[in-house]
CHARMM-style PDB file with segment names, atoms N, HN, CA, C and O in Angstrom:
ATOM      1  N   UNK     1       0.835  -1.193   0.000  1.00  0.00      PROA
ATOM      2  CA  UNK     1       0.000   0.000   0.000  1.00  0.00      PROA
ATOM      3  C   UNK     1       0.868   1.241   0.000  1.00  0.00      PROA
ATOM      4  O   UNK     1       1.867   1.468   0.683  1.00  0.00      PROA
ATOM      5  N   UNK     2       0.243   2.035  -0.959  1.00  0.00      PROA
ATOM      6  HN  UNK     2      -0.568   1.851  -1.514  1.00  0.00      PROA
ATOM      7  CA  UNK     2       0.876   3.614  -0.546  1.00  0.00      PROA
ATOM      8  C   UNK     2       0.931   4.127   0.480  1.00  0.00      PROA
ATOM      9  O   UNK     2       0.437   3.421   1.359  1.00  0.00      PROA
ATOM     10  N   UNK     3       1.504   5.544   0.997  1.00  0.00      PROA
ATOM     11  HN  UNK     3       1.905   6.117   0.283  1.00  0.00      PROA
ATOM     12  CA  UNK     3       1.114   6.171   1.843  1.00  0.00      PROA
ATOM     13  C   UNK     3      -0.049   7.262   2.234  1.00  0.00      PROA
ATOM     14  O   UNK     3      -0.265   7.811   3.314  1.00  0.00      PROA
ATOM     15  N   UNK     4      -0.689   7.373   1.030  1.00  0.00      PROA
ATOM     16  HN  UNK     4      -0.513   6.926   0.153  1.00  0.00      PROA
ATOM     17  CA  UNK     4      -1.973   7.607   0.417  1.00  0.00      PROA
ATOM     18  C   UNK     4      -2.687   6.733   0.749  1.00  0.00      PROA
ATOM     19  O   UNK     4      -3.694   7.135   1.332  1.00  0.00      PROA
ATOM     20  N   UNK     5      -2.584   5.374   0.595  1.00  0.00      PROA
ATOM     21  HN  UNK     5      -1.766   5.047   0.122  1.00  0.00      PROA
ATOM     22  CA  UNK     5      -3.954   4.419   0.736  1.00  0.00      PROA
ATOM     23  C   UNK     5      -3.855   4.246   2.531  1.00  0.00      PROA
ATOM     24  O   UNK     5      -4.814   3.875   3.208  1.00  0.00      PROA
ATOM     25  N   UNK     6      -2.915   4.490   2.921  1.00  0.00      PROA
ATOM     26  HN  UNK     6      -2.136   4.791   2.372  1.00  0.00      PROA
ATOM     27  CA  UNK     6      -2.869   4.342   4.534  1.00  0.00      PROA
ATOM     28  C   UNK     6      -2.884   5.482   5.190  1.00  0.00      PROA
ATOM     29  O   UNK     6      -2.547   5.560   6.371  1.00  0.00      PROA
ATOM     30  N   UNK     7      -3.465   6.953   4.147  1.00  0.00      PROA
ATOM     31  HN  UNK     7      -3.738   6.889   3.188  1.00  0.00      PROA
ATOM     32  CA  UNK     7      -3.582   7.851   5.167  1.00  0.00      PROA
ATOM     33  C   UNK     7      -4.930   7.821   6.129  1.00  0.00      PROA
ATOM     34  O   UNK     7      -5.966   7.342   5.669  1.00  0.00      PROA
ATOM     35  N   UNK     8      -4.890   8.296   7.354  1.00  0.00      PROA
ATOM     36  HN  UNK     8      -4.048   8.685   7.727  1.00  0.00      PROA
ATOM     37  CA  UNK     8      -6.247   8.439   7.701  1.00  0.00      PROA
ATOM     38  C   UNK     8      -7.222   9.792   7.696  1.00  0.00      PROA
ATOM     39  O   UNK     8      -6.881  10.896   8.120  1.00  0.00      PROA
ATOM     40  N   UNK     9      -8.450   9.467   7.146  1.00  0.00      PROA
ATOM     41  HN  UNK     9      -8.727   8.570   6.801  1.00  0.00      PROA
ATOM     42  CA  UNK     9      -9.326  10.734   7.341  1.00  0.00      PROA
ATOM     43  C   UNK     9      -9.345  11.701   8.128  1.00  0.00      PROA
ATOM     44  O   UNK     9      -9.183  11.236   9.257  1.00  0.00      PROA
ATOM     45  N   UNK    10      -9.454  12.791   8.168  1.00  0.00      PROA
ATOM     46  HN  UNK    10      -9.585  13.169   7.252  1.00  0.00      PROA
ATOM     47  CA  UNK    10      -9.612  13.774   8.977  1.00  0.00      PROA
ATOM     48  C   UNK    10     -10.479  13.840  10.008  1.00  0.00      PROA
ATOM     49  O   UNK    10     -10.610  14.307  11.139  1.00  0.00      PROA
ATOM     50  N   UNK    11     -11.364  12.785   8.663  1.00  0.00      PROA
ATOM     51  HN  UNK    11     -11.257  12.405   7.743  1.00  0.00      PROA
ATOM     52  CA  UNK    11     -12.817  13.119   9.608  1.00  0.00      PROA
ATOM     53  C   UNK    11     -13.859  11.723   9.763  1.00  0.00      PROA
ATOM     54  O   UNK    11     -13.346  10.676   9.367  1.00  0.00      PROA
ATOM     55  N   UNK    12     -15.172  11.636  10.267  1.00  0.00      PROA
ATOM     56  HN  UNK    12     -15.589  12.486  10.589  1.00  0.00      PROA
ATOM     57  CA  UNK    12     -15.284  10.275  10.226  1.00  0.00      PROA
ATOM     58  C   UNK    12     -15.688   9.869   8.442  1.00  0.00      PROA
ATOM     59  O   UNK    12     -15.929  10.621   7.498  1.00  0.00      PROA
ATOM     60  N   UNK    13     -15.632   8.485   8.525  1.00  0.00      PROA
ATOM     61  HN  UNK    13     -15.436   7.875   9.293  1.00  0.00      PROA
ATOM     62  CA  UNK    13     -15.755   8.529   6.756  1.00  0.00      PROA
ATOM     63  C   UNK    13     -16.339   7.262   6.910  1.00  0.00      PROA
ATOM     64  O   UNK    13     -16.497   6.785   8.033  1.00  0.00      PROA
ATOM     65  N   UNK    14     -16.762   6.522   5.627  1.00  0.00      PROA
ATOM     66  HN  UNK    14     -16.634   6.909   4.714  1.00  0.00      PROA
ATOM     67  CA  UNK    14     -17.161   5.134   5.209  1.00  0.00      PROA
ATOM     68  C   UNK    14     -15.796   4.246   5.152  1.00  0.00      PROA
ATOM     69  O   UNK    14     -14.689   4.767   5.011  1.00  0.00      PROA
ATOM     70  N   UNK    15     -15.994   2.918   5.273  1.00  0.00      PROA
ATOM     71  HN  UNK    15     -16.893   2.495   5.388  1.00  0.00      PROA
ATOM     72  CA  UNK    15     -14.710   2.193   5.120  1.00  0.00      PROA
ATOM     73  C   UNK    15     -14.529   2.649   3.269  1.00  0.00      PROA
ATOM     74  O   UNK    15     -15.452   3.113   2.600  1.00  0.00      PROA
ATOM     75  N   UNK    16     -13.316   2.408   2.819  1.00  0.00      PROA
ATOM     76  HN  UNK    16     -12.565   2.032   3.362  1.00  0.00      PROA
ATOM     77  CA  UNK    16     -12.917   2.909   1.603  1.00  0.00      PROA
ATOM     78  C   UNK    16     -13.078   1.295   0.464  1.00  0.00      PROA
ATOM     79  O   UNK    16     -13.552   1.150  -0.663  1.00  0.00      PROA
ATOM     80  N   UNK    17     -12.578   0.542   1.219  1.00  0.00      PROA
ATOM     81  HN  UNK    17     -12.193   0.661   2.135  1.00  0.00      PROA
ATOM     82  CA  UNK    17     -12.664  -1.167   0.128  1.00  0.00      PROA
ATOM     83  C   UNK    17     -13.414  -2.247   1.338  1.00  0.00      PROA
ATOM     84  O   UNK    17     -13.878  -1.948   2.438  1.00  0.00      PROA
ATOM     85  N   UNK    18     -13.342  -3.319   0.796  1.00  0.00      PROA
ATOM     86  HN  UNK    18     -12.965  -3.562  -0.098  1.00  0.00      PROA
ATOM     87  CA  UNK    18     -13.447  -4.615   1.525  1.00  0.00      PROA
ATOM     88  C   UNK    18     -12.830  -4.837   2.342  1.00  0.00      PROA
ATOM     89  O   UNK    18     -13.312  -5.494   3.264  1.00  0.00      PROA
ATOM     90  N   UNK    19     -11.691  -4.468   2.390  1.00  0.00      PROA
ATOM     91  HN  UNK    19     -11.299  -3.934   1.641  1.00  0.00      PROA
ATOM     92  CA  UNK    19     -10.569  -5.032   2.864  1.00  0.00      PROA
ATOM     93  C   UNK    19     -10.745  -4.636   4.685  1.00  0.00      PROA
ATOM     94  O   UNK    19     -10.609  -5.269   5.732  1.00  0.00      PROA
ATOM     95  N   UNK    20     -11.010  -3.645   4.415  1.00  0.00      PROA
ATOM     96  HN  UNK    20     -11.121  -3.130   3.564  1.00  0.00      PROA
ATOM     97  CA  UNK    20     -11.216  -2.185   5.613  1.00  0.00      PROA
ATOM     98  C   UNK    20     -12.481  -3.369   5.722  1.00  0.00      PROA
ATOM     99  O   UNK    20     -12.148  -4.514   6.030  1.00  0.00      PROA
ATOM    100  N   UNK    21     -13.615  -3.128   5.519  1.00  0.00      PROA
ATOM    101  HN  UNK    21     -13.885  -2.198   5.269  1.00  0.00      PROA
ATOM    102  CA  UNK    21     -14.980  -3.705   6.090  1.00  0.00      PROA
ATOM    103  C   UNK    21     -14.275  -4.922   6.959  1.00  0.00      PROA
ATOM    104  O   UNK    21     -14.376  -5.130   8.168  1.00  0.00      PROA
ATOM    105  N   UNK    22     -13.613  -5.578   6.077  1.00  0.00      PROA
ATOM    106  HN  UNK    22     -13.531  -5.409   5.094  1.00  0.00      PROA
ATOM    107  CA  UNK    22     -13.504  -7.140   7.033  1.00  0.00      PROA
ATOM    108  C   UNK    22     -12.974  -6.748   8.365  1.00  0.00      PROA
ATOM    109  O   UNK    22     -13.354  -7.189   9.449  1.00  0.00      PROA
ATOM    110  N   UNK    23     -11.805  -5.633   8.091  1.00  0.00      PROA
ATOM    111  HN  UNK    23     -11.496  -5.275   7.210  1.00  0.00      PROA
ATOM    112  CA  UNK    23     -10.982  -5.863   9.544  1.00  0.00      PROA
ATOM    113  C   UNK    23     -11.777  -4.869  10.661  1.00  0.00      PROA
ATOM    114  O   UNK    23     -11.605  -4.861  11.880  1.00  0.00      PROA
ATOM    115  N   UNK    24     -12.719  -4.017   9.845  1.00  0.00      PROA
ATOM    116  HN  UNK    24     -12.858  -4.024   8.855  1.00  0.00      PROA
ATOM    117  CA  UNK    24     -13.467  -3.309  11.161  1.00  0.00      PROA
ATOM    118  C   UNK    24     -14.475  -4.394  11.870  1.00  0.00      PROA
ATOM    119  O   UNK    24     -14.662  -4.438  13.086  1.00  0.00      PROA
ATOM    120  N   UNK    25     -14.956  -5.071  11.123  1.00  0.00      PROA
ATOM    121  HN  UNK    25     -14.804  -5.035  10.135  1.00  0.00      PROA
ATOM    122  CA  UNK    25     -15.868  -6.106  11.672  1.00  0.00      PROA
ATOM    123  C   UNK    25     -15.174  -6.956  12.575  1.00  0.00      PROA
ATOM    124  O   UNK    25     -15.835  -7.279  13.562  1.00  0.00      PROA
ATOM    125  N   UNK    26     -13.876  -7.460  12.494  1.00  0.00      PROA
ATOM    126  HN  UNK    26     -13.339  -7.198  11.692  1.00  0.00      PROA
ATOM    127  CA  UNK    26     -12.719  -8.262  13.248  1.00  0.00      PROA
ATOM    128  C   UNK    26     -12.936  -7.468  14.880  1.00  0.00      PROA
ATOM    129  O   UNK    26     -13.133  -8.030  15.957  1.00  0.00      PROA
ATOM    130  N   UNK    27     -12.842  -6.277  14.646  1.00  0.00      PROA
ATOM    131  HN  UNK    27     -12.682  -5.820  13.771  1.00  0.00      PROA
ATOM    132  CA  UNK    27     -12.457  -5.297  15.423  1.00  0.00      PROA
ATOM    133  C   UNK    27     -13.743  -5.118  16.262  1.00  0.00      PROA
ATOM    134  O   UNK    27     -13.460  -5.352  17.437  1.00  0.00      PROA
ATOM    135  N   UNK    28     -14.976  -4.810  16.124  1.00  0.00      PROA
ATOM    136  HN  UNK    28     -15.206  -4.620  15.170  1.00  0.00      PROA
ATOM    137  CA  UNK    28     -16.124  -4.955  16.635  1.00  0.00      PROA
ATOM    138  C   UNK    28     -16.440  -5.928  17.198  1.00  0.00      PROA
ATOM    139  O   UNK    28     -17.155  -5.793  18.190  1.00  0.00      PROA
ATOM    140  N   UNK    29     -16.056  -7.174  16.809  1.00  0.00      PROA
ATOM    141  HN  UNK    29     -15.475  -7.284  16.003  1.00  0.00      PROA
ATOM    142  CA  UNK    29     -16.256  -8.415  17.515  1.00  0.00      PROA
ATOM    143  C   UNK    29     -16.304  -8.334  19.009  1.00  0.00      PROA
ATOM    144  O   UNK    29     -17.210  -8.707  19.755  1.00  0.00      PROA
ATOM    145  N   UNK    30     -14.755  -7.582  19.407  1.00  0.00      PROA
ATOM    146  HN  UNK    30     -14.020  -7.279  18.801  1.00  0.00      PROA
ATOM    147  CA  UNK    30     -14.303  -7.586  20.343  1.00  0.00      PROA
ATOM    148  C   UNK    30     -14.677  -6.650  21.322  1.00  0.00      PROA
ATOM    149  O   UNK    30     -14.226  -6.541  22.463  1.00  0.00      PROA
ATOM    150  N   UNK    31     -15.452  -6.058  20.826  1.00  0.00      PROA
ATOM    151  HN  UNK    31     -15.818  -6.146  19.900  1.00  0.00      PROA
ATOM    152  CA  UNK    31     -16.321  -4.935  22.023  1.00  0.00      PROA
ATOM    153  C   UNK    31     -17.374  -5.939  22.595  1.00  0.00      PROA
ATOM    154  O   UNK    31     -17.963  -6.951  22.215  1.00  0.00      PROA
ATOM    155  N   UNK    32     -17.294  -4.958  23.962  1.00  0.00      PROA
ATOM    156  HN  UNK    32     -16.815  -4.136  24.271  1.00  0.00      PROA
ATOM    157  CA  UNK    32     -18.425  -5.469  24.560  1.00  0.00      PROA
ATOM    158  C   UNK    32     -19.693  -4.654  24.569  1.00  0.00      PROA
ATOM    159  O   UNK    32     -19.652  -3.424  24.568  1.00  0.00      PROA
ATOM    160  N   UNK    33     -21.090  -5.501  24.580  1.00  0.00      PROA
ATOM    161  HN  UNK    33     -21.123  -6.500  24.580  1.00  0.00      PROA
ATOM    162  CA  UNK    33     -22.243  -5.304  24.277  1.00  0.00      PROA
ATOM    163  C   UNK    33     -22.697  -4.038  25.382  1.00  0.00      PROA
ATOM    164  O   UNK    33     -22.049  -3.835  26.409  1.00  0.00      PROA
ATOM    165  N   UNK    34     -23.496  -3.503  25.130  1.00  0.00      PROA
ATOM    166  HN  UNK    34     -24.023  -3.668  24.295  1.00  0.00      PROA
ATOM    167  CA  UNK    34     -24.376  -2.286  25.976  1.00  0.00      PROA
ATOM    168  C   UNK    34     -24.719  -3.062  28.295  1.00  0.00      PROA
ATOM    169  O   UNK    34     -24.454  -2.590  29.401  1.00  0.00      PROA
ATOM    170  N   UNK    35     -25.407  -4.388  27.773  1.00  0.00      PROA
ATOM    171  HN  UNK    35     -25.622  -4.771  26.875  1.00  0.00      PROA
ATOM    172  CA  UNK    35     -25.273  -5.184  28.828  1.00  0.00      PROA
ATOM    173  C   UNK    35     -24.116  -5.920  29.341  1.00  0.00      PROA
ATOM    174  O   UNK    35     -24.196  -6.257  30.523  1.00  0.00      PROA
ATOM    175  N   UNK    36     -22.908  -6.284  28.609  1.00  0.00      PROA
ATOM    176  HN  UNK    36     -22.843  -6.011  27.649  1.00  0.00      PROA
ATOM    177  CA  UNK    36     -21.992  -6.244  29.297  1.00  0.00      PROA
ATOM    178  C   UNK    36     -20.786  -5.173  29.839  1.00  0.00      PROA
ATOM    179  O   UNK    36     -19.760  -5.407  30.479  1.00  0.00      PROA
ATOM    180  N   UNK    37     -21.165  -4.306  29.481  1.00  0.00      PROA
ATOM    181  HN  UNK    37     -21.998  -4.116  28.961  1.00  0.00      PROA
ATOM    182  CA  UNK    37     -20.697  -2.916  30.035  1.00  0.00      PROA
ATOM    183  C   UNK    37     -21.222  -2.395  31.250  1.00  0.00      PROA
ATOM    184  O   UNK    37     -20.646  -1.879  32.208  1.00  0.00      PROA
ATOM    185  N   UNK    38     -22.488  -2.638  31.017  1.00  0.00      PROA
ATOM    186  HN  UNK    38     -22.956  -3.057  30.238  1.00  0.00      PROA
ATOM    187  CA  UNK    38     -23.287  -2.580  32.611  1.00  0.00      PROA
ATOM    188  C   UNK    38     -23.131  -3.113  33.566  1.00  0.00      PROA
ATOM    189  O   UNK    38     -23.339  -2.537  34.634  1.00  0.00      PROA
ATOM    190  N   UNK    39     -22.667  -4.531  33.498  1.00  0.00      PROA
ATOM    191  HN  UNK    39     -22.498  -4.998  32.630  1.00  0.00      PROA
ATOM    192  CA  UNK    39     -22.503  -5.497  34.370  1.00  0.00      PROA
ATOM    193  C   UNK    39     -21.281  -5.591  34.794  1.00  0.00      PROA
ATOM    194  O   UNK    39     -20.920  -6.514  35.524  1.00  0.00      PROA
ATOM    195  N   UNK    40     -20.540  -4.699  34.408  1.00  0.00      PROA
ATOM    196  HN  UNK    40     -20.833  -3.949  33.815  1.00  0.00      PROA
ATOM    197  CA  UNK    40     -19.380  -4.264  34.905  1.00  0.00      PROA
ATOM    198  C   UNK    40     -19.112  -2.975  35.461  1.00  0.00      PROA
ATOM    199  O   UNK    40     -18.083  -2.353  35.725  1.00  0.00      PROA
ATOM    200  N   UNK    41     -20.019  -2.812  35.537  1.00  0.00      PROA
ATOM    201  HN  UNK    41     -20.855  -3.317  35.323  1.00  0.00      PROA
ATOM    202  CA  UNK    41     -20.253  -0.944  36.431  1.00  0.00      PROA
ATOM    203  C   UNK    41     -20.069  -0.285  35.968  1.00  0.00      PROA
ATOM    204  O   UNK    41     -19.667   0.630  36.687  1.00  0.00      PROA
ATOM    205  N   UNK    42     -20.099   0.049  34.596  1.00  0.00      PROA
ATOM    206  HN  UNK    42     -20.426  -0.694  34.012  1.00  0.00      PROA
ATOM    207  CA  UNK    42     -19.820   1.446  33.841  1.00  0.00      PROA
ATOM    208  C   UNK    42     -21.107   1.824  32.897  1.00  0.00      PROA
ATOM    209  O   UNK    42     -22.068   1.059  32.973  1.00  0.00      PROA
ATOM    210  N   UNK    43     -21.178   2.744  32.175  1.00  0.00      PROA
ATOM    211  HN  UNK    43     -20.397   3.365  32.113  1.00  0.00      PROA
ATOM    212  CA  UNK    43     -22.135   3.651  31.917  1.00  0.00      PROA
ATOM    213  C   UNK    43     -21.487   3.141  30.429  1.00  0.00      PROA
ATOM    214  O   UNK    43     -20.323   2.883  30.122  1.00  0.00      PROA
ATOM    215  N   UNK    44     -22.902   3.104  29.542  1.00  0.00      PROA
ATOM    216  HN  UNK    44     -23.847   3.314  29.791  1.00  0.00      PROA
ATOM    217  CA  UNK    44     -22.837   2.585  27.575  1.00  0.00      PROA
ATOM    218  C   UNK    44     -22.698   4.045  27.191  1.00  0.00      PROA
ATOM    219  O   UNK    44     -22.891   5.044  27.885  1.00  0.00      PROA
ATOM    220  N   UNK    45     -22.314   3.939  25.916  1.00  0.00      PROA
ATOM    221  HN  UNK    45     -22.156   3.128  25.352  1.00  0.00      PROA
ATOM    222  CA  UNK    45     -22.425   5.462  25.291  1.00  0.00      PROA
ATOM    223  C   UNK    45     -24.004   5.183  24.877  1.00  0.00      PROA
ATOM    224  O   UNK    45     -24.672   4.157  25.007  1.00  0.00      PROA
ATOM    225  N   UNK    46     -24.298   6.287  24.411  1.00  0.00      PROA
ATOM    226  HN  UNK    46     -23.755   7.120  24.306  1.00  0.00      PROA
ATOM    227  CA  UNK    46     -25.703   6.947  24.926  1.00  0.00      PROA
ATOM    228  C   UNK    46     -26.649   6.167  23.238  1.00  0.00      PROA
ATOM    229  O   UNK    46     -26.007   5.811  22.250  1.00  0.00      PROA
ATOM    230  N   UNK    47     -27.912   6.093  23.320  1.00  0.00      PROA
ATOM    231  HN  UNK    47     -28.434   6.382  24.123  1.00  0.00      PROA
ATOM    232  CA  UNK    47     -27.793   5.874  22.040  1.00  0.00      PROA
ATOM    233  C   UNK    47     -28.119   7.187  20.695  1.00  0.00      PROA
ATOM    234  O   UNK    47     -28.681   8.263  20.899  1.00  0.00      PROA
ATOM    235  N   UNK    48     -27.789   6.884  19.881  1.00  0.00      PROA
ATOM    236  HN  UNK    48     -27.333   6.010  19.716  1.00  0.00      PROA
ATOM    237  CA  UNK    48     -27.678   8.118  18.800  1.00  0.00      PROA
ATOM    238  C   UNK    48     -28.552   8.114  17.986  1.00  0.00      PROA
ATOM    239  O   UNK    48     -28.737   9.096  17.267  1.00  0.00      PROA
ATOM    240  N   UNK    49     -29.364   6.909  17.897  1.00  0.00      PROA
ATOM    241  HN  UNK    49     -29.214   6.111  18.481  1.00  0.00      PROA
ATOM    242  CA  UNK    49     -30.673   7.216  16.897  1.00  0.00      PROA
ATOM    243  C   UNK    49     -31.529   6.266  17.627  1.00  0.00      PROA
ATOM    244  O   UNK    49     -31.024   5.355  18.282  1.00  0.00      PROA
ATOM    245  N   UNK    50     -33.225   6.495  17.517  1.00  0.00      PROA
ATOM    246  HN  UNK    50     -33.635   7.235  16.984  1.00  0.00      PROA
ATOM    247  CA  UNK    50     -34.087   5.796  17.849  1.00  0.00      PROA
ATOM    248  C   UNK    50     -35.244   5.594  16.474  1.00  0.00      PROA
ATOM    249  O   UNK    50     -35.857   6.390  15.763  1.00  0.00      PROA
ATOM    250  N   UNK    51     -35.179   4.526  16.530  1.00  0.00      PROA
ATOM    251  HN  UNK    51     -34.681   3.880  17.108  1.00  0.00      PROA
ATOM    252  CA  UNK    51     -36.621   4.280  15.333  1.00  0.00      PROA
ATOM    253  C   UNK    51     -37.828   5.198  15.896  1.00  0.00      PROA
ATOM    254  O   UNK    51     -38.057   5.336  17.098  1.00  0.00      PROA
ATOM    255  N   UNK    52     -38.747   5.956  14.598  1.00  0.00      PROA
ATOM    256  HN  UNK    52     -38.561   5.844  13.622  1.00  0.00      PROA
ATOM    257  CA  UNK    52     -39.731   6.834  14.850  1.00  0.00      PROA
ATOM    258  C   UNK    52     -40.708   6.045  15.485  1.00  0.00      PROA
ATOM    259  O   UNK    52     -41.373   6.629  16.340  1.00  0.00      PROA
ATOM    260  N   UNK    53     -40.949   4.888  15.281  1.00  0.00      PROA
ATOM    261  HN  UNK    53     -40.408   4.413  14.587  1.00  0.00      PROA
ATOM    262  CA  UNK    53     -42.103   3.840  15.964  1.00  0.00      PROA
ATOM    263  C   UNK    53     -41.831   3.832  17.622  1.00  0.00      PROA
ATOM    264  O   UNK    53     -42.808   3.974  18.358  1.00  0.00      PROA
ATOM    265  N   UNK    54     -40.419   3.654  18.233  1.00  0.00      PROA
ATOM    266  HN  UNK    54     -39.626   3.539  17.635  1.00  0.00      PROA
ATOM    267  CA  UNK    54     -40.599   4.107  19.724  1.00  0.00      PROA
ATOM    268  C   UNK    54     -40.490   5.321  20.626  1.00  0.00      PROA
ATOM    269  O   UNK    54     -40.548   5.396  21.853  1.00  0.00      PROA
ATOM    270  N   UNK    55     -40.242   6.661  19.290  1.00  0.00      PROA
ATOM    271  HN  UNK    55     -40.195   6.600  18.293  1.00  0.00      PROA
ATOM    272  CA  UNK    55     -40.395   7.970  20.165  1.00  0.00      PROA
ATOM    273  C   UNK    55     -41.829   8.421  20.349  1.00  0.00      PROA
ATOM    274  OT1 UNK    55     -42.079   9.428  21.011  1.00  0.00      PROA
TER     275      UNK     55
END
C-alpha cells in the first residue's frame, strides 16, 4: 500500500474497500455489548438514533 492508501481521514468517513470492512468487523467483535458494560459498572455510550415507531 501507498502512503496515500494508509492515510487516515480527517474526519469520520465510510470504510474505503473490503478489505477495511472485514478488519473493522474483526475489530467490533471484540467490544463489549451495551449489557456487558453494565454489568461491569460502567455507563454505555448513549444511544444516537431511535426508530420513529418508539419515540
Amino acid at each position: 500500500m501507498s502512503k496515500e492508501e494508509h492515510k487516515k481521514p480527517c474526519n469520520s468517513s465510510m470504510a474505503r474497500d473490503q478489505k477495511e470492512i472485514e478488519e473493522l468487523g474483526k475489530e467490533m467483535e471484540h467490544l463489549n455489548t451495551n449489557k456487558q458494560v453494565k454489568e461491569e459498572g460502567h455507563q454505555p455510550d448513549p444511544e444516537q438514533h431511535r426508530p420513529k415507531s418508539a419515540q
